[in-house]
Phi, psi and omega in degrees: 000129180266118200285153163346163188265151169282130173256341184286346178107294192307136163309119173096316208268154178231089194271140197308147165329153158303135187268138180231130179257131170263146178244135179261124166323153224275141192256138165271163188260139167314126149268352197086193158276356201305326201296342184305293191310322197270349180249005172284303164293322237265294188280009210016060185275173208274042190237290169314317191282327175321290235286303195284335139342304190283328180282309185306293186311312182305335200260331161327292207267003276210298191301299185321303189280321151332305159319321192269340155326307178268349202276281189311324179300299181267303173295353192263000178294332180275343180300303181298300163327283210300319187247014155210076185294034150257011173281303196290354197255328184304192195212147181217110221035070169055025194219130187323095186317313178302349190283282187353317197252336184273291191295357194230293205278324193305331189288303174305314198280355158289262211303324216275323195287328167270339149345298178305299195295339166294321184266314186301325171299266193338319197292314206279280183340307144008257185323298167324311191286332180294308167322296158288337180269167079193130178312150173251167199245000000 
C-alpha cells in the first residue's frame, strides 16, 4: 500500500497540504416594509418620478447658484478693470494684477466651488437616499 506523495522533495518528510480559506457568501439584509419607496422607483410610477424629480431639481439648482458664484467671481472682474482703471493698470511683483487675478487667482476660487459642489451634490444624493431607505410609517 502506497502512502501520501512526498511533497517536500526529501525522503520521509512529509508537509501538510496547504490550508484553504473559505468566505461565506455576501448575506442580504432584511428589508422589510421599506421597499414600497424603492419600488415605487424601480417601477417609475408618478410617486417615484416625484422623488427623482425633486433630486434632479435640488442638484440644478445646486449647479445654478454655483454658476452665478463663478460668472460674478470671475466675470465681474473686467467689470472692476472697466470702471476703476487703477485696478486694471496696477502691478504686483512686477506683474500686471489683471494677468494676477485671471490667470494665477481664477484657478483656486475654479477648485474651491467645485469642492463645494461635490460635497453638497454628495449631501443632496444623501438625502435622497435616507429619504428612500426610511420606514414608512
Amino acid at each position: 500500500m502506497a502512502g501520501p506523495p512526498d511533497r517536500s522533495g526529501s525522503a520521509g518528510a512529509v508537509t501538510p497540504p496547504r490550508r484553504t480559506r473559505l468566505v461565506l457568501a455576501e448575506v442580504t439584509r432584511d428589508r422589510g416594509d421599506s421597499d414600497r419607496t424603492r419600488t415605487e422607483l424601480a417601477e417609475q410610477t408618478r410617486v417615484g418620478e416625484a422623488l427623482v424629480r425633486g433630486l434632479v431639481r435640488a442638484q440644478l439648482a445646486l449647479a445654478l447658484r454655483l454658476s452665478l458664484v463663478v460668472a460674478i467671481g470671475l466675470g465681474g472682474l473686467p467689470l472692476l478693470f472697466a470702471v476703476a482703471p487703477a485696478v486694471g493698470t496696477a502691478t504686483l511683483f512686477g506683474i500686471n494684477l489683471p494677468w494676477l487675478l485671471l490667470g494665477v487667482a481664477a484657478f483656486p476660487l475654479l477648485v474651491a466651488v467645485g469642492w463645494i459642489f461635490v460635497r453638497l451634490a454628495e449631501r443632496n444624493e444623501q438625502d435622497f437616499t435616507a429619504l428612500v431607505r426610511r420606514p414608512e410609517r
